[in-house]
One Martini backbone bead per residue (centre of mass of N, CA, C, O) as a GRO file, in nm:
protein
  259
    1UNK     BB    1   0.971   1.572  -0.847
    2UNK     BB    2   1.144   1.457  -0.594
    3UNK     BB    3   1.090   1.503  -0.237
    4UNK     BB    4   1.408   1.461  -0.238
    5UNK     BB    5   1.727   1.390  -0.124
    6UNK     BB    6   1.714   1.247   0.131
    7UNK     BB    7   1.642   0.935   0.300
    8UNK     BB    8   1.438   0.646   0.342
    9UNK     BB    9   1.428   0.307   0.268
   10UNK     BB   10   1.201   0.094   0.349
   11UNK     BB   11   1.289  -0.294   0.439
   12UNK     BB   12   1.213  -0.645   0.421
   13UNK     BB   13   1.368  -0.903   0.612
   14UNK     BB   14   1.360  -1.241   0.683
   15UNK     BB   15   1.442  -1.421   0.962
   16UNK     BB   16   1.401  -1.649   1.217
   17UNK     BB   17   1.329  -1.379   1.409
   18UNK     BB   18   1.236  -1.192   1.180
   19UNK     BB   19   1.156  -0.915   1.068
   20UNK     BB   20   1.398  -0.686   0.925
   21UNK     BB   21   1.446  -0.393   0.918
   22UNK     BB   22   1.561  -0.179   0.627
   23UNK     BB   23   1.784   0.103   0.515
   24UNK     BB   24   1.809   0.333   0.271
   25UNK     BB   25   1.969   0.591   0.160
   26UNK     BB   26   1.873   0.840  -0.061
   27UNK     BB   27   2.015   1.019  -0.395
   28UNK     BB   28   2.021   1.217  -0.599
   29UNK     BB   29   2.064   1.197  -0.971
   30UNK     BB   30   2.171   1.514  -1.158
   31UNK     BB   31   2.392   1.527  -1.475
   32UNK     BB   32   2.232   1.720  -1.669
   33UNK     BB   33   2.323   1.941  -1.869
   34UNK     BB   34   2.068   2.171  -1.706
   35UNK     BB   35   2.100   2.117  -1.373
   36UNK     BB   36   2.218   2.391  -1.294
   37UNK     BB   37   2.035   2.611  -1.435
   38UNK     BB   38   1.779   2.467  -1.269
   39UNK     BB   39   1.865   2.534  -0.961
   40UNK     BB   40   1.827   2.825  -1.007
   41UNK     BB   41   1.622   2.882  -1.093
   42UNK     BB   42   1.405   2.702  -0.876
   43UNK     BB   43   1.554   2.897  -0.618
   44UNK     BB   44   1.394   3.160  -0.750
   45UNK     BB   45   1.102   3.084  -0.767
   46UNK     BB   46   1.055   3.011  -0.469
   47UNK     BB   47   1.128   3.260  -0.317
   48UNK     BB   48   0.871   3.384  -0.483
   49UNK     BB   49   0.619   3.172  -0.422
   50UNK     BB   50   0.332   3.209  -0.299
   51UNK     BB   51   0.252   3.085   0.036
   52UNK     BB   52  -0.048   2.912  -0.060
   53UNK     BB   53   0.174   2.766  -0.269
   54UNK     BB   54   0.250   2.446  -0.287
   55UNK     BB   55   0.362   2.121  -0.365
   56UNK     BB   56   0.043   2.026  -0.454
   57UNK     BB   57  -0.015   2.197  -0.631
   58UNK     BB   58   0.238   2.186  -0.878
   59UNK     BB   59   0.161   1.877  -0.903
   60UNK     BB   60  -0.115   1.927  -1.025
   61UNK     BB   61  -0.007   2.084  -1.239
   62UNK     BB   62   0.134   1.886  -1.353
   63UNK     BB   63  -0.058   1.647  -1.413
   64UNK     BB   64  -0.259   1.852  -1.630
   65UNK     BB   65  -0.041   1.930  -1.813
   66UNK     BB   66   0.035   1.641  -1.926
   67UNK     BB   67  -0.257   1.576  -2.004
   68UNK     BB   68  -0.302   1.845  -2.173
   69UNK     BB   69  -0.045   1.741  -2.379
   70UNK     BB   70  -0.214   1.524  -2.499
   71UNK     BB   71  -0.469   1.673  -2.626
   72UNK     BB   72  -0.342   1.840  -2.793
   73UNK     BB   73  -0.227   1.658  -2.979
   74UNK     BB   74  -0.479   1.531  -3.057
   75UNK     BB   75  -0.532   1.813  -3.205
   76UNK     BB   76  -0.345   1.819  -3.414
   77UNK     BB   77  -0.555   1.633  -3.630
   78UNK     BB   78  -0.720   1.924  -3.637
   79UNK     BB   79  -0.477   2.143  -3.577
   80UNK     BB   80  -0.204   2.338  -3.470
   81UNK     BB   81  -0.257   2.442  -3.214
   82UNK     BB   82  -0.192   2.171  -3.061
   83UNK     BB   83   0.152   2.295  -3.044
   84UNK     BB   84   0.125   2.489  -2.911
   85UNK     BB   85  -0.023   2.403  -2.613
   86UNK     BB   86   0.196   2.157  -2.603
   87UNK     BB   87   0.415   2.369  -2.496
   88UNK     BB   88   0.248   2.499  -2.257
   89UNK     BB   89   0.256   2.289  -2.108
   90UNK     BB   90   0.551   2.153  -2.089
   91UNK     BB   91   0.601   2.440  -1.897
   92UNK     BB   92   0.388   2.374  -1.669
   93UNK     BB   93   0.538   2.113  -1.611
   94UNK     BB   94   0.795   2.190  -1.502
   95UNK     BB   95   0.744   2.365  -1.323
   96UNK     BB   96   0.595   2.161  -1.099
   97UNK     BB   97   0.783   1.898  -1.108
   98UNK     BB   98   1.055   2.120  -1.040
   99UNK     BB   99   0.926   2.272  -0.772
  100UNK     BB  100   0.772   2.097  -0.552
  101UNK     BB  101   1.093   1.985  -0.409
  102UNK     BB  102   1.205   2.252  -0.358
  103UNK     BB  103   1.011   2.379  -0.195
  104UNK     BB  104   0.951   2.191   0.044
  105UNK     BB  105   1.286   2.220   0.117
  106UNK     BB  106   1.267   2.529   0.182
  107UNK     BB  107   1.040   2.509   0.383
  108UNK     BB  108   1.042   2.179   0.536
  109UNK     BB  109   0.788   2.019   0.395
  110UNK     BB  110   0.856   1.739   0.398
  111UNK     BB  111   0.743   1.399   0.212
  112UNK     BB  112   0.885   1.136   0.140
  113UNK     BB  113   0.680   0.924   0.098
  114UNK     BB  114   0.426   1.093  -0.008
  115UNK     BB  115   0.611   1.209  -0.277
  116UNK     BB  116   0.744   0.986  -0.369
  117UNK     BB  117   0.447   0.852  -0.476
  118UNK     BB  118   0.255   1.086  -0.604
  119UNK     BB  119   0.461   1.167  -0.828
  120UNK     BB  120   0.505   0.910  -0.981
  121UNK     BB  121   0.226   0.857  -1.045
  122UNK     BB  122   0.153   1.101  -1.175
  123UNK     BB  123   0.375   1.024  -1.394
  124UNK     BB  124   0.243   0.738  -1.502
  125UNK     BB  125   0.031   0.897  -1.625
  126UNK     BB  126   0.123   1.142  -1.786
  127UNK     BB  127   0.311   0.969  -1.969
  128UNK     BB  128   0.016   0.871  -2.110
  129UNK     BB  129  -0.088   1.080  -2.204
  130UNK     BB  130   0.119   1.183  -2.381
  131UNK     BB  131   0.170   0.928  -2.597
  132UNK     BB  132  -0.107   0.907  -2.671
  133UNK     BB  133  -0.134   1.156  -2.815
  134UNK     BB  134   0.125   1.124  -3.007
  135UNK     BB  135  -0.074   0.860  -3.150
  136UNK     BB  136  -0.319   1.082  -3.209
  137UNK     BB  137  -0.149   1.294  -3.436
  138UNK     BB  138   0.019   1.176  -3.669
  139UNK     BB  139   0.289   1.203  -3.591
  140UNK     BB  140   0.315   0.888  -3.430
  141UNK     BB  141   0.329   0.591  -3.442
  142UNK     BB  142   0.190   0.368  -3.229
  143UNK     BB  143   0.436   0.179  -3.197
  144UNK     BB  144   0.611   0.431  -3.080
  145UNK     BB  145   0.454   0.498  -2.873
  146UNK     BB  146   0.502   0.198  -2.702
  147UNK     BB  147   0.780   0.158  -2.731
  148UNK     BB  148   0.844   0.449  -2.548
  149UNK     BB  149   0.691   0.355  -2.315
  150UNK     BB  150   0.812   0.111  -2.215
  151UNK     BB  151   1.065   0.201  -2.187
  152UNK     BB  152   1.020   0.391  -1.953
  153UNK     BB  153   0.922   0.240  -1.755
  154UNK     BB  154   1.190   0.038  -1.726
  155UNK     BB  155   1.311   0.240  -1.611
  156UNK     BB  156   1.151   0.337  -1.400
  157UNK     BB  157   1.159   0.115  -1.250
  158UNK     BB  158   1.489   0.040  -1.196
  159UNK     BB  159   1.520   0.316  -1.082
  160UNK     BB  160   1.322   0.231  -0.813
  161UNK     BB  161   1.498  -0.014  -0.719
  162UNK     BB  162   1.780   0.131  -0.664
  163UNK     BB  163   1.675   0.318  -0.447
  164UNK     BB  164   1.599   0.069  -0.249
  165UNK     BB  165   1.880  -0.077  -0.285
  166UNK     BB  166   2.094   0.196  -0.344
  167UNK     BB  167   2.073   0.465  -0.296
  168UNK     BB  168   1.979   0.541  -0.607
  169UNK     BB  169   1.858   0.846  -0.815
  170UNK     BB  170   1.805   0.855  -1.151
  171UNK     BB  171   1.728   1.096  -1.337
  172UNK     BB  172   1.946   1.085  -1.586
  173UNK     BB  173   2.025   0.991  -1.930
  174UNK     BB  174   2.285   1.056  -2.130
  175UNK     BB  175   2.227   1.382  -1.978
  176UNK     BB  176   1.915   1.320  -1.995
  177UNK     BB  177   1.642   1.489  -1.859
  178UNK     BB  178   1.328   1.602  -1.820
  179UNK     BB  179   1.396   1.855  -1.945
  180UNK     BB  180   1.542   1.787  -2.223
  181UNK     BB  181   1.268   1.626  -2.310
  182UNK     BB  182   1.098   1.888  -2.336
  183UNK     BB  183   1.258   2.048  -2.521
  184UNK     BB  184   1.284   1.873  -2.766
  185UNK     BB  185   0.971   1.856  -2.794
  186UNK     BB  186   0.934   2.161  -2.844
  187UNK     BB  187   1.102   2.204  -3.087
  188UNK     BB  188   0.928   1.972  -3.261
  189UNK     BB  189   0.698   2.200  -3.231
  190UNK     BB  190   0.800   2.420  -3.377
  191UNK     BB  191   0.886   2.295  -3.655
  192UNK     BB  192   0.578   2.193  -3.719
  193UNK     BB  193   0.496   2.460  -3.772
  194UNK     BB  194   0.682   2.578  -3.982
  195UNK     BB  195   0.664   2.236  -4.076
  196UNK     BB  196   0.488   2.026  -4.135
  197UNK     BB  197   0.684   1.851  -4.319
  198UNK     BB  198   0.935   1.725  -4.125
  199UNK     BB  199   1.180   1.533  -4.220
  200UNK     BB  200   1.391   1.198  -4.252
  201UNK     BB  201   1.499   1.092  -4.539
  202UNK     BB  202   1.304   1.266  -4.723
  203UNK     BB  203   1.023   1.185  -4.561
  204UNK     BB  204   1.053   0.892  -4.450
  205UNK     BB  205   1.071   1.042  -4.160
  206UNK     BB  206   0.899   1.140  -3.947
  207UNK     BB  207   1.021   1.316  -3.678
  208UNK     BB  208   0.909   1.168  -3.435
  209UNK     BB  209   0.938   0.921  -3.490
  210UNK     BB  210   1.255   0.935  -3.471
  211UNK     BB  211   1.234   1.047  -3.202
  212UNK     BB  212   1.146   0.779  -3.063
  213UNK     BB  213   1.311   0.567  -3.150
  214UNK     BB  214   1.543   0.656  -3.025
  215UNK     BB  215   1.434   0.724  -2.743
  216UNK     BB  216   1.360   0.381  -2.715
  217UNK     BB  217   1.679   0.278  -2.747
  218UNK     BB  218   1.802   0.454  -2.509
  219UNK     BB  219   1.613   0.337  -2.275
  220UNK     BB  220   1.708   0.027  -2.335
  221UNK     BB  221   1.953   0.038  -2.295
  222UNK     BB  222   1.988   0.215  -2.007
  223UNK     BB  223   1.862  -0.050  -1.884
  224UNK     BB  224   2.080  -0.277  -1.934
  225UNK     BB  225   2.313  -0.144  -1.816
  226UNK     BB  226   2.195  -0.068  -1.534
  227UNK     BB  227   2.128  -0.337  -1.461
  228UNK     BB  228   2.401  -0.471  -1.474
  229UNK     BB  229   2.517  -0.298  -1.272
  230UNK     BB  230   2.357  -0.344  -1.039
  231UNK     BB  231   2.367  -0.633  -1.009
  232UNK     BB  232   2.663  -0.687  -0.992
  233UNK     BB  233   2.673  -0.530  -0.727
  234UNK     BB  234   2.485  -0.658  -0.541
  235UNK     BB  235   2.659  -0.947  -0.563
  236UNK     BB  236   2.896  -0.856  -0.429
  237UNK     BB  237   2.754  -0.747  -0.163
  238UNK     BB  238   2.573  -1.078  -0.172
  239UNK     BB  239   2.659  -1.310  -0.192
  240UNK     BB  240   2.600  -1.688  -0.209
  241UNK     BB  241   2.576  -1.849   0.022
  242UNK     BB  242   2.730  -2.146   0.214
  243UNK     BB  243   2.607  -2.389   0.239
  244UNK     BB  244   2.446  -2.546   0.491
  245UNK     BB  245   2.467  -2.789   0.759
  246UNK     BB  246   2.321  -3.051   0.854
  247UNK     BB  247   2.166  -3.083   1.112
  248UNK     BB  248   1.974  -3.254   1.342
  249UNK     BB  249   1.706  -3.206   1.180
  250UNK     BB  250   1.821  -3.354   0.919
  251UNK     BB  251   1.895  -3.635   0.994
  252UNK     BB  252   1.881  -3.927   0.999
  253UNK     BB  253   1.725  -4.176   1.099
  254UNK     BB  254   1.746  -4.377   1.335
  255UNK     BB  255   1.774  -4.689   1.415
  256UNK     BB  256   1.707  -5.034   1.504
  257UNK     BB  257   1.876  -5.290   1.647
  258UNK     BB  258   1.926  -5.594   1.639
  259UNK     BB  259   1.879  -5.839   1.868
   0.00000   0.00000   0.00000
């Protein structure tokens, strides 16, 4: 999770008189079905951290678990116990991931522009590490584990994009934030684990496949709808400049009078 509440952040626009700084405060914004129940457990657990462990830790913690959780699914192919391990690591990657910028703010260790920046790579890398996983565990067609990757990036651009340009950074797509998405996997390893043979339309979709189809379809939506409603934002706070008149510069060149 991003180490910020509010930050600045800055860009660069070009004027006649060179780059002009510019700064825009960012909210996050988790509107997550379980996003109050997890505010309350994150900030009873920070309270009671031992004070060695820090935020890089705990960063540290959560891109490890969500490799681990990608391994482990490539073990699904070999054993079933690699859906225990995957549970187990997705477990690891909340506490880590959602508790890392609870501390900061709570010792007052913010590092904005540092935590936004090592996060996020960290969360590029893990979650390639699990669908990569998830592709090679026989759960879930390779086509579904790209087209569902694919999807995610496309929000995480835009959702960085939206950060910089409008000073908001949206956590939760249709109610469902990165917590939401851990339980649903996780249950989903119960479930096979229970059933290995679980599937819908009487077998005809393995679970994780329909799953991943679902959330790769969620995912294109709200791209889309997020994009066109920011994008129509922006143009309205920005239209188009009205054509400047040609001035001295631009004039036709003077003829000389014929004598």
């Amino acid at each position: 999770m991003p180490r910020f509440a509010h930050f600045q952040v800055a860009g660069a626009r070009t004027t006649a008189s060179g780059p002009l700084e510019v700064t825009v405060p960012v909210t996050r914004i988790n509107d997550g079905w379980l996003a109050s129940a997890e505010r309350r457990a994150l900030a009873w657990f920070a309270v009671r951290l031992p004070a060695r462990v820090n935020s890089d830790h705990l960063t540290a913690l959560a891109l490890a678990s969500m490799i681990g959780a990608g391994v482990s699914y490539w073990l699904v192919s070999r054993t079933p116990a690699g859906l225990v391990l995957a549970t187990v690591c997705l477990a690891a990657n909340w506490f880590g991931d959602s508790l890392d910028g609870t501390v900061a703010r709570l010792r007052e260790q913010e590092r904005p522009r540092y935590g936004y920046y090592v996060d996020h790579v960290a969360d590029a890398v893990g979650i390639a590490a699990l669908v990569g996983g998830l592709a090679a565990s026989g759960l879930m067609h390779p086509a579904t584990a790209a087209a569902l990757l694919l999807a995610y990036y496309l929000v995480c651009i835009e959702v960085y994009l939206a950060a910089h340009s409008l000073g908001r950074f949206q956590m939760s797509v249709f109610r469902m934030g990165p917590t939401e998405l851990r339980l649903l996997l996780a249950l989903g390893n119960v479930t096979l684990l229970l059933n290995p043979d679980a599937g819908l339309m009487g077998g005809r979709w393995r679970l994780l496949d329909a799953g991943g189809v679902v959330g790769a379809a969620g995912l294109a939506l709200a791209f889309v709808v997020s994009a066109a409603t920011n994008g129509r934002r922006l143009y309205r706070e920005e239209p188009m400049p009205a054509r400047a008149a040609p001035g001295p510069a631009h004039a036709a060149p003077a003829t000389r009078s014929a004598l």
